[in-house]
N, C-alpha and C positions, 0 to 999 in steps of 0.2 A: 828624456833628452829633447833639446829643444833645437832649431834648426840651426845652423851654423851660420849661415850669410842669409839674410834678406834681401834677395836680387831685383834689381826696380823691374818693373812689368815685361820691358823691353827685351831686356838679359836672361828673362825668366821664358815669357814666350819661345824667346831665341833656342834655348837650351831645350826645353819641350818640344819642340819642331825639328830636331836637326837631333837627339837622343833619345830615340824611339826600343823601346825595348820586347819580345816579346818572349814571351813567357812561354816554354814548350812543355817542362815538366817541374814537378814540385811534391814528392813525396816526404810525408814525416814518417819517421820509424825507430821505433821502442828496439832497441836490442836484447830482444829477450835473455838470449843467453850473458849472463855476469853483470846484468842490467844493477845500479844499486840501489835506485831509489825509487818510489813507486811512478812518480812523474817525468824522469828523466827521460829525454827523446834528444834525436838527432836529428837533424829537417839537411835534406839537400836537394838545392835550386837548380835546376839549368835550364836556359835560356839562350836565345837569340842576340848578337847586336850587332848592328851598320855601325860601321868604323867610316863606311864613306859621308854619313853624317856629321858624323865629331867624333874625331880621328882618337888614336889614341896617344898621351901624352908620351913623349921621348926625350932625351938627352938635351935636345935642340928646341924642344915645344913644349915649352910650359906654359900657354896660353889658352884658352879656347878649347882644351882635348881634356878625355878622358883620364883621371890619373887613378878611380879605383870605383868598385862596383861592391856597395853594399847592401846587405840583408834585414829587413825590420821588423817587425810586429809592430804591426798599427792597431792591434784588437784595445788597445787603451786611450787610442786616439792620436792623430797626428802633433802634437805639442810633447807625448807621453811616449811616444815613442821607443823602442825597447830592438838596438843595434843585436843582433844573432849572428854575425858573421861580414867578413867582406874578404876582399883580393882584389890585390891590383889591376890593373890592365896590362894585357901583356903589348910592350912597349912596340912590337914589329907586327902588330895586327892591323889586315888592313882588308877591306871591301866587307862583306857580309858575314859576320864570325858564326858558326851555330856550335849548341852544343857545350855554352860556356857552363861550368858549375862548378856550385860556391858551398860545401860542408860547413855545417855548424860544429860547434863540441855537441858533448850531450849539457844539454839545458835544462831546467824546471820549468814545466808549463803546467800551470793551471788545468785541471779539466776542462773541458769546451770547445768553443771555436775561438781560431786566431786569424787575424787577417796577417798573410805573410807579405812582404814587398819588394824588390829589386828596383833600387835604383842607380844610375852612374852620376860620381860626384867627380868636378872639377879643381885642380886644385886649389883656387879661389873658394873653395865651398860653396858652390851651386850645385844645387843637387836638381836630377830630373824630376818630376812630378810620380809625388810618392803616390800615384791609383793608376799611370797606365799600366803596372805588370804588376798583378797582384791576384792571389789564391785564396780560398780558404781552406784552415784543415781545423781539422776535429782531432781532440785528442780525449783519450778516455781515463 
């Protein structure tokens, strides 16, 4: 998958400084029991975000804010990109949110390491800088 908007420097910095994300927990987990395939795994994110940064989009603001927070694997490379999950922004969230998380389905992942990622994208397609909130996990 490859980026959606190419934002000029200014829009990009902008969006990086004012959508700060921070990553609190990030477990992957095989469901053992009725598990069906030998690599199948669920990964679920949560994390932190300031809303007094860049707010999140609502009825009346669809500029400048938040409109949905998605999930990646970057273990293939930023261009390569591989979306695992997203959710909206909840439209009446405001000052410091903690605690946000984001469920995958069950996926196929390769054995190894993944680099997992959380970003917030705009609904112009900017998205925050896919390496400030990011994990790695191992899967076996």
């Amino acid at each position: 998958m490859t980026l959606v908007a190419t934002p000029s420097n200014s829009k990009r910095a902008s969006l990086v400084l004012r959508a700060v994300l921070g990553l609190v927990l990030l477990a992957g987990s095989a469901d053992a029991l009725g598990q069906t395939a030998p690599h199948k795994h669920s990964i679920t994110v949560t994390f932190n975000y300031d809303f007094r940064l860049t707010p999140a989009c609502t009825a009346g603001a669809r500029k400048n804010c938040v409109q949905e927070f998605i999930v990646y694997d970057l273990s293939a490379g930023p261009t390569n990109r591989r979306r695992l999950a997203s959710k909206p922004a909840d439209s009446s969230a405001t000052g410091n949110v903690k605690g946000i998380s984001i469920a995958s389905p069950k996926l196929l992942f390769d054995p190894g390491k993944h680099l997992i990622a959380v970003v917030a994208r705009t609904p112009d397609g900017i998205e925050s800088d896919l390496y400030k909130c990011t994990i790695w996990l191992h899967f076996e």
